[in-house]
C-alpha positions in Angstrom: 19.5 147.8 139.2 22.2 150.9 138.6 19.9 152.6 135.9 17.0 152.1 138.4 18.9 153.6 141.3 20.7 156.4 139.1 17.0 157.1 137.5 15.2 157.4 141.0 18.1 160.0 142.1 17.7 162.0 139.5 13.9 162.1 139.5 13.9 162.6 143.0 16.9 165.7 142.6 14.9 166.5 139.2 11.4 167.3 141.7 13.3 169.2 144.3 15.2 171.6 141.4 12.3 172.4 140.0 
């Protein structure tokens, strides 16, 4: 569940950066 949660903030930081 961490790597899930960890992966869908950075994605969702990763969309918003770029």
């Amino acid at each position: 569940m961490a790597p899930l949660l960890s992966y869908s903030l950075l994605g969702s930081m990763n969309s918003t950066n770029s």
